[in-house]
C-alpha positions as CSV (number, residue, x, y, z in Angstrom):
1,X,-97.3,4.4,-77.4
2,X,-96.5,7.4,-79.7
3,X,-94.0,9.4,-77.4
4,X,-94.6,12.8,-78.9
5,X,-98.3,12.3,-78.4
6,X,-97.9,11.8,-75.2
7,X,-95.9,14.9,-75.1
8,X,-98.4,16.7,-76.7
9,X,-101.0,15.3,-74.4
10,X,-99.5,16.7,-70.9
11,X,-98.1,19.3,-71.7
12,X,-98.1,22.5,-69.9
13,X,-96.9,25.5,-71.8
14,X,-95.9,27.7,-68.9
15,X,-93.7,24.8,-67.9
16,X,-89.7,25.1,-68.2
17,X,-86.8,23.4,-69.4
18,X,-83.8,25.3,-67.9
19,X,-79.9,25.2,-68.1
20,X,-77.4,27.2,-66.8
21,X,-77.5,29.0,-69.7
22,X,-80.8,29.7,-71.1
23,X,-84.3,28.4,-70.9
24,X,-87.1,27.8,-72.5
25,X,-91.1,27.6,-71.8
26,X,-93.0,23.7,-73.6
27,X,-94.9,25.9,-75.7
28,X,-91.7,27.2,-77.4
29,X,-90.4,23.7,-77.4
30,X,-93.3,22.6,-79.0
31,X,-92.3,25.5,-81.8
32,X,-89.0,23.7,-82.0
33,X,-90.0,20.0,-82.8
34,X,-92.8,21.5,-85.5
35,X,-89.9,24.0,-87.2
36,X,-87.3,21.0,-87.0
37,X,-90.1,18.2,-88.5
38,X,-90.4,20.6,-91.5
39,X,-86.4,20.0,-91.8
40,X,-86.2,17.0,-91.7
41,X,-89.0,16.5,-94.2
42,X,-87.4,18.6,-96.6
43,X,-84.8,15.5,-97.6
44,X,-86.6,12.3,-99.2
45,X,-84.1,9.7,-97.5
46,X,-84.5,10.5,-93.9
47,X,-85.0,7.2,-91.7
48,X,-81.4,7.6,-89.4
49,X,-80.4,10.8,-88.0
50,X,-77.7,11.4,-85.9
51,X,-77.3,14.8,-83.8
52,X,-73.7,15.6,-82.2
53,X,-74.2,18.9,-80.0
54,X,-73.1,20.9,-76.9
55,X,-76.9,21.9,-77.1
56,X,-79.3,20.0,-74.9
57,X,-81.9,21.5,-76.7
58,X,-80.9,20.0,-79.8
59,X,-81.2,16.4,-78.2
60,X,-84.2,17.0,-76.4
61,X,-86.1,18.2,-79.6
62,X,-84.9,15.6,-81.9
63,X,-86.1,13.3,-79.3
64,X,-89.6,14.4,-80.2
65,X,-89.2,15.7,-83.9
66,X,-87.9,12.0,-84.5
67,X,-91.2,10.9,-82.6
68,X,-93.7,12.1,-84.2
69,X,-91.9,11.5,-87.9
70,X,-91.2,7.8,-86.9
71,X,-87.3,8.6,-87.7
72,X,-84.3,6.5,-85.8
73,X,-82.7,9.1,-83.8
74,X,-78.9,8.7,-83.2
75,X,-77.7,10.7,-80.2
76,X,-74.4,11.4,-80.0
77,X,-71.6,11.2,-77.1
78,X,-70.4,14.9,-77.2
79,X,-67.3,14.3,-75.7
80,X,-65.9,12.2,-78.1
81,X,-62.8,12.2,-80.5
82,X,-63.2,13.3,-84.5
83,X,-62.1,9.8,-84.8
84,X,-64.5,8.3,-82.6
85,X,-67.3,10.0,-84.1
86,X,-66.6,9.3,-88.1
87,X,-65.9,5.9,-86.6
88,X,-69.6,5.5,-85.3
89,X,-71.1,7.4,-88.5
90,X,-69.4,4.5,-90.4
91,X,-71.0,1.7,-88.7
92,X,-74.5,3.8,-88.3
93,X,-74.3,4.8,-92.2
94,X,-77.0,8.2,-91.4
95,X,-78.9,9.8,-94.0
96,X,-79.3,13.1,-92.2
97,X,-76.7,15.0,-89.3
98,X,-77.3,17.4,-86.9
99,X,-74.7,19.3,-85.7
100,X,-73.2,22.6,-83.5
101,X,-70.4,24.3,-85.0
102,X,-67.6,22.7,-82.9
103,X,-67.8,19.5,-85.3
104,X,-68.4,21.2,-89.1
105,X,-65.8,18.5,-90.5
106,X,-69.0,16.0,-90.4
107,X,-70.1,18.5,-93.1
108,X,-68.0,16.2,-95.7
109,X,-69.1,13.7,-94.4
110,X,-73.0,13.6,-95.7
111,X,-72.8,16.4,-98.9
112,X,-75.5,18.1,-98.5
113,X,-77.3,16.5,-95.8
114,X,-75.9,18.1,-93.0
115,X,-77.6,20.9,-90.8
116,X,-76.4,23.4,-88.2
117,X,-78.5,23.0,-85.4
118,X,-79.2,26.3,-85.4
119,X,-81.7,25.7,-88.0
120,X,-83.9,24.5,-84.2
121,X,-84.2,27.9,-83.1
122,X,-85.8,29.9,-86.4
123,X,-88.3,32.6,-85.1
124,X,-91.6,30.6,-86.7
125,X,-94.8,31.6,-86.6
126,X,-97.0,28.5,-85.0
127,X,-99.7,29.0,-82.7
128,X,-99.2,27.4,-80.2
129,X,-102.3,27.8,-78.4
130,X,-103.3,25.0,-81.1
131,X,-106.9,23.8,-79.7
132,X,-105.6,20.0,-81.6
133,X,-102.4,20.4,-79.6
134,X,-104.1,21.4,-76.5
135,X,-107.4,19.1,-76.1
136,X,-105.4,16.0,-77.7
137,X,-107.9,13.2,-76.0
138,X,-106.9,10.3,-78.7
139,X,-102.7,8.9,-78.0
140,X,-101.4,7.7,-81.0
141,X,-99.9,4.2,-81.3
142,X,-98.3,5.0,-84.8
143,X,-94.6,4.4,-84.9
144,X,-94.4,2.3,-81.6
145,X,-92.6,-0.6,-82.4
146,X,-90.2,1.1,-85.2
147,X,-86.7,1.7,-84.5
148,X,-86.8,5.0,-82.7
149,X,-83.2,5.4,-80.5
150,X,-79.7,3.7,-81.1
151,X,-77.2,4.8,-77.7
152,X,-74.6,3.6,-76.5
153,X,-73.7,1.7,-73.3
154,X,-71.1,3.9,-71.0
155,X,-68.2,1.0,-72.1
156,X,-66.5,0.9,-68.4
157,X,-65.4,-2.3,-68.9
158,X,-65.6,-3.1,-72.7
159,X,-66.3,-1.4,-76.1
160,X,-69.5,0.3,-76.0
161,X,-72.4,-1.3,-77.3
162,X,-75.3,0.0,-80.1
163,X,-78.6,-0.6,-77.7
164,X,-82.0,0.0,-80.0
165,X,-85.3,0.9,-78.6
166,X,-88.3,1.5,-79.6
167,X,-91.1,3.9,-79.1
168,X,-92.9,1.2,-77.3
169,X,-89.6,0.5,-74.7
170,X,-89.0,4.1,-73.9
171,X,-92.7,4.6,-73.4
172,X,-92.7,1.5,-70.6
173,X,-89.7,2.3,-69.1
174,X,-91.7,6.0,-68.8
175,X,-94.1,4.6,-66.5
176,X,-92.2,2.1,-65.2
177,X,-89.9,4.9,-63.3
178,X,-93.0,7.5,-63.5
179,X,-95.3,4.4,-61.0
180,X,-92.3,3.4,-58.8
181,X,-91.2,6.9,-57.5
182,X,-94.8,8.5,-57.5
183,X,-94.0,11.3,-60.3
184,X,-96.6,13.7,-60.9
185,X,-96.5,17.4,-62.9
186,X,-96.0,19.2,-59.7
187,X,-92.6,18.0,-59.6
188,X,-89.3,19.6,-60.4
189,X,-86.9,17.2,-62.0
190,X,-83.1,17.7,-61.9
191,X,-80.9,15.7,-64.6
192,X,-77.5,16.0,-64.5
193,X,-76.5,12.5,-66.8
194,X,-75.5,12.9,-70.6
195,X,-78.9,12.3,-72.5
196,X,-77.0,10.5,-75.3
197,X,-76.9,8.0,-72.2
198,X,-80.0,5.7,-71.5
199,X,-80.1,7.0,-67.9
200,X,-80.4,10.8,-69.0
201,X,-82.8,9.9,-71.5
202,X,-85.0,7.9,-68.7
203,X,-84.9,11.6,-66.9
204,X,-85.5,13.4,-69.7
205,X,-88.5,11.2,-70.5
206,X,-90.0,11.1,-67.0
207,X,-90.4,15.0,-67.2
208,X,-91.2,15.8,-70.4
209,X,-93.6,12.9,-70.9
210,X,-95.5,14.1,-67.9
211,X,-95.2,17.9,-67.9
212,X,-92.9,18.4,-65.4
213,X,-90.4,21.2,-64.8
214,X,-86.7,20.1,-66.1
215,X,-83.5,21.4,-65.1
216,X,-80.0,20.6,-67.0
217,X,-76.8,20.7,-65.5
218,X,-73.9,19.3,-68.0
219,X,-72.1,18.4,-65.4
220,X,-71.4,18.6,-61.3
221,X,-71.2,22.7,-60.4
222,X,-71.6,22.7,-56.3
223,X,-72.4,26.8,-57.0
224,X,-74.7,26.2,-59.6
225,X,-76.6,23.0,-58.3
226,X,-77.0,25.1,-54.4
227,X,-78.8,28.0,-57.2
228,X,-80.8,25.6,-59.0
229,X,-82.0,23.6,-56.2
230,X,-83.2,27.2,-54.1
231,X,-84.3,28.6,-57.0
232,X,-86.4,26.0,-58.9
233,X,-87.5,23.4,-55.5
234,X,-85.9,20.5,-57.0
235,X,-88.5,17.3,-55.7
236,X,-86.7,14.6,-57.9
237,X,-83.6,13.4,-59.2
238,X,-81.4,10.4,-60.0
239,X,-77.8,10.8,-59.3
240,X,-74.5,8.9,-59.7
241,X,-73.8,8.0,-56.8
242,X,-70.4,9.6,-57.6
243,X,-72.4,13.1,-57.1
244,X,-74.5,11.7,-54.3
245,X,-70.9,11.7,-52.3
246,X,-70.1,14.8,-53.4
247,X,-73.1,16.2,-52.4
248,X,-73.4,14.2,-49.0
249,X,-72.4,16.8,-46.6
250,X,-74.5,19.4,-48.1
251,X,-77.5,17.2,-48.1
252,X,-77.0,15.8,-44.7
253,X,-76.2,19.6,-43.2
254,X,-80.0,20.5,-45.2
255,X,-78.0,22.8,-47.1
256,X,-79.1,21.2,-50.1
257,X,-83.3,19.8,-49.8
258,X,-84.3,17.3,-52.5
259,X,-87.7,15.4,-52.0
260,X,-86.6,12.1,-53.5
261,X,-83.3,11.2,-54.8
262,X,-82.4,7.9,-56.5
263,X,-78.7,6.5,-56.8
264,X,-77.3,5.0,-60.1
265,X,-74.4,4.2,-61.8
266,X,-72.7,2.6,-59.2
267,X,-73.5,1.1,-55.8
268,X,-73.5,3.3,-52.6
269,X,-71.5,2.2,-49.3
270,X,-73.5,1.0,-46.4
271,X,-72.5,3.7,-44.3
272,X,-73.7,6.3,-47.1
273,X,-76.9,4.6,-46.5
274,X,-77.3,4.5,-42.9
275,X,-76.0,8.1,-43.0
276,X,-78.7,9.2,-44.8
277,X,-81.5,7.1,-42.6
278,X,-80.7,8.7,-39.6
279,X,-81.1,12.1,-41.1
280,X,-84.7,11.0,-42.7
281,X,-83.2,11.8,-46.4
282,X,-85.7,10.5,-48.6
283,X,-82.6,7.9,-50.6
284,X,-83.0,5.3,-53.1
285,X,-80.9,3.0,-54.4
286,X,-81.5,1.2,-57.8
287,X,-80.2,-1.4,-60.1
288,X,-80.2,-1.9,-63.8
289,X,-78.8,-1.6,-67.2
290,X,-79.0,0.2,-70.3
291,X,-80.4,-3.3,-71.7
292,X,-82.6,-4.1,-69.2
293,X,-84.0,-0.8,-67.4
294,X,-84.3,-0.7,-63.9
295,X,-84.3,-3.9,-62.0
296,X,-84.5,-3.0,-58.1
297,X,-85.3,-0.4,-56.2
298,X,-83.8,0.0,-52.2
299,X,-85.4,2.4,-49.9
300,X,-83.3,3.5,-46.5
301,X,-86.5,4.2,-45.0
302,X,-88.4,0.8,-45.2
303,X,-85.6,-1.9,-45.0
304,X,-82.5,-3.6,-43.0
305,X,-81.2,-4.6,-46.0
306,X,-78.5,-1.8,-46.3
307,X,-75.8,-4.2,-48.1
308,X,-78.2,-4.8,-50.9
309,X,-79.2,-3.1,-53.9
310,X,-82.3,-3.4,-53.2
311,X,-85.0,-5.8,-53.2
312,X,-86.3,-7.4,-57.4
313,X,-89.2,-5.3,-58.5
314,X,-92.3,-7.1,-59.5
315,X,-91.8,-6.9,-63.3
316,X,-88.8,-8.7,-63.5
317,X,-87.5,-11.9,-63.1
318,X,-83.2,-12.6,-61.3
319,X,-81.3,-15.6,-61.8
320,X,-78.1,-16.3,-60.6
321,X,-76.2,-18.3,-62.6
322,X,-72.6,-20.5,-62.1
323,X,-70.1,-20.5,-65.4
324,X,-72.0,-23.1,-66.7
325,X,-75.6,-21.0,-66.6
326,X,-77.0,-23.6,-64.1
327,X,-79.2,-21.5,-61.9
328,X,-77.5,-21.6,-57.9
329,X,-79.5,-20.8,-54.6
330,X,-80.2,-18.2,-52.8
331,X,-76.9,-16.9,-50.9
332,X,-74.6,-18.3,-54.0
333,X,-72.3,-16.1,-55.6
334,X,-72.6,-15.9,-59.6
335,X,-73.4,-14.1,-62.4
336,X,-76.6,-11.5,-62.5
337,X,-79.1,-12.8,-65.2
338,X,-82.1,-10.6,-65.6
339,X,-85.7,-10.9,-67.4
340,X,-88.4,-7.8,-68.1
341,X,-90.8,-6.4,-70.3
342,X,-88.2,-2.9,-70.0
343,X,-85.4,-4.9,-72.5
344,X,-83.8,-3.5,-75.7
345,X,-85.1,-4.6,-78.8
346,X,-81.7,-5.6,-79.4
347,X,-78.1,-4.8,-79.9
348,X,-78.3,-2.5,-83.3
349,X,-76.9,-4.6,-86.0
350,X,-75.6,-6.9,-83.8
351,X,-77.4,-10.3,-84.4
352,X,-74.1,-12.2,-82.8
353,X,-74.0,-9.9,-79.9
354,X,-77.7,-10.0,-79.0
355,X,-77.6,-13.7,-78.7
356,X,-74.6,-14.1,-76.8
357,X,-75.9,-11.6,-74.6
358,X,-79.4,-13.0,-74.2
359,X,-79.5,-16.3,-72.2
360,X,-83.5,-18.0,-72.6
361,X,-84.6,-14.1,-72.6
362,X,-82.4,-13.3,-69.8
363,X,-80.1,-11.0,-69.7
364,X,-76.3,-11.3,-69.1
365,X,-75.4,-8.7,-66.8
366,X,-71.6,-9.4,-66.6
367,X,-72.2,-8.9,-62.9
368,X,-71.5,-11.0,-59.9
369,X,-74.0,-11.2,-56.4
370,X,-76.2,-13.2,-55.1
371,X,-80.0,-13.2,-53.7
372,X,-81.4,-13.7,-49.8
373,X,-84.7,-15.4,-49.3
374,X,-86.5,-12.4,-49.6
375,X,-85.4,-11.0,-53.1
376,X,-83.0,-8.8,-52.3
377,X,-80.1,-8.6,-54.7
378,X,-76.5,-8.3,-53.4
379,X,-73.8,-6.8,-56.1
380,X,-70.0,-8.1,-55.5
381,X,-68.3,-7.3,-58.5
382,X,-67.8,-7.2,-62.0
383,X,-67.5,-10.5,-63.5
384,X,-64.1,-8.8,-65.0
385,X,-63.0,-7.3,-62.1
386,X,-62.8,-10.1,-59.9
387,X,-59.0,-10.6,-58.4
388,X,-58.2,-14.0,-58.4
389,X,-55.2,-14.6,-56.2
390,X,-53.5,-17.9,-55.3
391,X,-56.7,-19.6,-56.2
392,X,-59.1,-17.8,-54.1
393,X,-61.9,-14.9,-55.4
394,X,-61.6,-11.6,-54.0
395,X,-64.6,-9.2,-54.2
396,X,-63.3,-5.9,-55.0
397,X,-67.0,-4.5,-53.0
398,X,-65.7,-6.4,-50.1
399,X,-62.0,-4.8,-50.2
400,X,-63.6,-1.2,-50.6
401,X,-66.7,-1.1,-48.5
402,X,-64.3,-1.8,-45.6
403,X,-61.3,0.8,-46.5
404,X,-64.3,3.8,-46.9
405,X,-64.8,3.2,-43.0
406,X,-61.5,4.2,-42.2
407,X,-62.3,7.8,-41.8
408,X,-59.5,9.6,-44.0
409,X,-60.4,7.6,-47.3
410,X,-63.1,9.2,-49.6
411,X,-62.9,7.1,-52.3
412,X,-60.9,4.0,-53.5
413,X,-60.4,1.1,-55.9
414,X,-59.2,-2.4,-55.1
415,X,-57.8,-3.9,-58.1
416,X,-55.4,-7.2,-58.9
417,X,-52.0,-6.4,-60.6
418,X,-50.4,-9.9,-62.3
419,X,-47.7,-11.0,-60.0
420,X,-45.3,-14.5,-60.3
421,X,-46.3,-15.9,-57.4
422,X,-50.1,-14.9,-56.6
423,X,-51.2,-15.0,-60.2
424,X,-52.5,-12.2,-59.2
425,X,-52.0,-9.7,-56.4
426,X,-54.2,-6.9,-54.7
427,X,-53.7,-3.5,-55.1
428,X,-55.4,-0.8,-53.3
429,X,-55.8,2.8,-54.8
430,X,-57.2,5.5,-52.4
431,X,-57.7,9.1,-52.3
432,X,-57.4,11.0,-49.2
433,X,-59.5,13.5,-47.4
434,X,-56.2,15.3,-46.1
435,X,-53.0,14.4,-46.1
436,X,-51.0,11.8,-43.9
437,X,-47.5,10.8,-44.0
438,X,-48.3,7.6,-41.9
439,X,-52.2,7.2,-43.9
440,X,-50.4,3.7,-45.0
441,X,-49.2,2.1,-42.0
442,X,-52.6,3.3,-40.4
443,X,-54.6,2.1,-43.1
444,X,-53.0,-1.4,-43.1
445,X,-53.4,-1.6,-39.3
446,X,-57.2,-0.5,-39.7
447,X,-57.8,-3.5,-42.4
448,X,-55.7,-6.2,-40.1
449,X,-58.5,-7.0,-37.9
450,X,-61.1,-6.2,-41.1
451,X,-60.2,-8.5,-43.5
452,X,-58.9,-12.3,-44.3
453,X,-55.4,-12.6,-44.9
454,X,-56.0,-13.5,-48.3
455,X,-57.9,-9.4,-48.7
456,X,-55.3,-7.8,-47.3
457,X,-53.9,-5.4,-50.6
458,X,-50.0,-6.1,-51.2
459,X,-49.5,-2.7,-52.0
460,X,-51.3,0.8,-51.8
461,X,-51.0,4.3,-54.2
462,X,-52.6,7.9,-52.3
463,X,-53.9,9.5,-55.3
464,X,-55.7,13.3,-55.7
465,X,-59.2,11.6,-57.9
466,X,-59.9,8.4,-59.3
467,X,-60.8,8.5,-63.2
468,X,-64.3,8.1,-64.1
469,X,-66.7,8.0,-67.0
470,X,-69.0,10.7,-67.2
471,X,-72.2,8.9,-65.0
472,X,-69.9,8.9,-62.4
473,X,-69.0,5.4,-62.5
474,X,-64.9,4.4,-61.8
475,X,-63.0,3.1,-64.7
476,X,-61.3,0.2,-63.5
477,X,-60.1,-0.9,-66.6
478,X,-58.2,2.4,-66.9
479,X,-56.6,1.7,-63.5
480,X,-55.5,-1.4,-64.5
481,X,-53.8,-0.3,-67.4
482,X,-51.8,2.5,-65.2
483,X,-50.7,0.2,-62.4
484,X,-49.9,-3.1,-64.9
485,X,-47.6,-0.6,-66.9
486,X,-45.2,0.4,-63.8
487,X,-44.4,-3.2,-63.8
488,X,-44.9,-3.8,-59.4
489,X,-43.7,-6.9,-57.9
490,X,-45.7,-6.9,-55.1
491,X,-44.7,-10.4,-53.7
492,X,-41.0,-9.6,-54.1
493,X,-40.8,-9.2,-50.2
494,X,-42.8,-12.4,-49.8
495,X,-41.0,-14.5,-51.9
496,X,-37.7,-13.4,-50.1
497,X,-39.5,-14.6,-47.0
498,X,-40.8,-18.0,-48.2
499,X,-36.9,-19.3,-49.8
């Protein structure tokens, strides 16, 4: 289905997109997307554009503009290097770029077919009480299965990937979400993610698509989200679950009311869960991919399944495969292999990656867990993250959803340093709600009776914040890299002990 039809169908022109610094009403929106169609139309050779902006206006319009023109819309990571950018407009190769002043050097880099994005928000005279915008009754299926949106995958583990949709994709992901969480236009949407991200664009979507209020914050403002959420009766969101922590007290206090939130990203711990069951928080928990959508959905209200990640929604098929991609039982640990109608199109010029990727049509997480008997998925690990140590597999999950019951750790990271003797050893990273000169020696007596002897970390570190991407999620790999460079020999003690 034709997304900016769609649009055009539902929408509401008394209806709001807001940020913390300026707003705007649909019907000026709609003034926007028409303004920057006649733009892009200008240039003959138009078929890939790429926007890089600290406007979220920009994105959201090209979104549309890109729609309705049947255009392949590049959205940029705004946070990136010069480097990194000219480096992704090399292997993109765009005919047209959008872009705020902060990156003018990409103005050599296209002569002549490079806009300020400015150019959006001319004063044009459209009216916008249109009667063929207004009483649209016919969608449009034109466009639908064209390339329509290249993003990239977060790259927490590995170099980020070039995911294409289509029209068509974005569309059934649209109701996919829109069905599962009961969205209707009377709803106030927050989204916090990045929108050159797949899961700010399935927010973006979800409002805009159905007429919705939609409120932008760039990024996690305690002030400004306690404003936002009085002001504007937030119903709806999906969160890291990095910000659902952060936000835990105030939403357990009912300082902070949200109808429905969803957690993403990254799992949540069981007693995050149960904390917000016996407060009667309306808390989801989902599972996905940028690939592959959303895969499960976990409600603290209707289940006992707290370790899970929630039970495998009807549209979509798990395997759990064993390094040889035999399919195990129920209760086996392996890797997550997923099936849906929600998948990419495929990896944008990527032919080698999209079939290494793509098992049968199932999709290769990279992800270790397991199912029950019920179809409930369990999450242990990243297949990359797993510490193998003396020959056994520790679960990184398993390491940390025990440390965050010891009631002075907030957050941490188990991670496995190489070491002579253990191949490799476990390390534990934690920060601290207040400080402790003894938080070590009561830590390690806390995990004695917790964990097997094998689990118990070799070495800890009392950090002030734990590096993350910017959904929230923690960057092991960057951890690694920190820890492996100090060069710890964490058996040294041991190895005194055994000769």
């Amino acid at each position: 289905m034709n997304l900016y039809s769609i649009f055009l169908k539902n929408i509401q022109l008394e209806k709001r997109v807001i940020t913390e610094k300026t707003e705007y009403s649909y019907g000026e929106i709609y003034n926007f997307i028409e303004n920057t169609s006649k733009i892009i139309n200008k240039s003959k050779k138009n078929e890939k554009i790429l926007l890089v902006s600290n406007n979220f206006f920009s994105y959201l319009i090209l979104f549309y503009a890109c729609s309705k023109l049947g255009k392949t819309f590049i959205p940029m990571n705004n946070s990136l290097s010069k480097n990194q950018i000219l480096s992704i407009c090399n292997f993109i190769k765009p005919d047209l770029i959008f872009f705020s002043s902060e990156y003018n050097f990409l103005n050599k880099y296209i002569k002549n077919k490079t806009y300020s994005d400015s150019n959006f928000f001319k004063n044009i005279n459209l009216d916008i009480n249109n009667k063929n915008v207004l009483d649209i009754k016919k969608l449009s299926n034109k466009y639908t299965n064209k390339d329509f949106i290249v993003t990239f995958s977060s790259g927490t583990t590995s170099t980020p990937k070039p995911i294409l949709y289509t029209q068509k994709i974005k569309y059934k992901r649209y109701l996919h979400i829109k069905n599962l969480y009961k969205i209707n236009k009377n709803d106030n949407i927050l989204l916090t993610s990045p929108v050159d991200h797949s899961l700010g664009q399935r927010i973006l979507f979800l409002a805009t698509l159905t007429g919705c209020n939609l409120i932008y914050l760039k990024k996690y403002n305690k002030k400004l989200l306690k404003k936002f959420i009085k002001n504007e009766n937030i119903s709806f969101t999906i969160l890291s679950s990095n910000y659902v922590n952060l936000m835990k007290n105030e939403l357990l206090n009912k300082k902070i009311k949200i109808k429905k939130i969803v957690s993403a990203a990254s799992t949540l711990s069981v007693k995050d869960k149960l904390d917000f069951k016996k407060k009667k928080i309306e808390l989801y928990e989902m599972y996905g991919a940028a690939e592959i959508g959303t895969i499960t959905n976990l409600s603290t209200f209707n289940t006992k399944k707290e370790g899970s990640v929630g039970k495998i929604l009807k549209n979509c098929d798990v395997r759990i495969l064993n390094e040889n991609l035999r399919i195990l039982k129920n209760k086996e640990i392996g890797q997550i292999a997923c099936k849906t109608n929600l998948r990419l199109k495929n990896y944008y010029k990527s032919k080698k990656l999209t079939k290494e990727t793509f098992i049968k049509n199932y999709f290769l997480t990279g992800d270790l867990g397991y199912k029950d008997n019920e179809d409930y998925l369990y999450f242990m690990s990243r297949k990359k993250d797993v510490i193998i140590s003396s020959g056994e597999n520790i679960y990184p999950s398993d390491i940390e959803r025990e440390v965050l019951k010891f009631k002075n750790i907030s957050e941490c990271c188990a991670i496995g340093i190489p070491d002579k003797y253990f191949g490799e050893a476990l390390f534990l990273i934690c920060v601290i709600k207040r400080k402790d000169k003894e938080i070590e020696t009561k830590l390690r007596n806390f995990l004695r009776n917790k964990l097997a002897n094998f689990q118990q970390p070799l070495g800890y570190d009392f950090i002030d914040s734990l590096p993350k991407n910017r959904l929230g999620k923690v960057v092991k790999k960057e951890i690694r890299k920190i820890y492996i460079e100090k060069k710890l020999d964490l058996s040294k003690q041991i190895r005194k002990i055994l000769n």
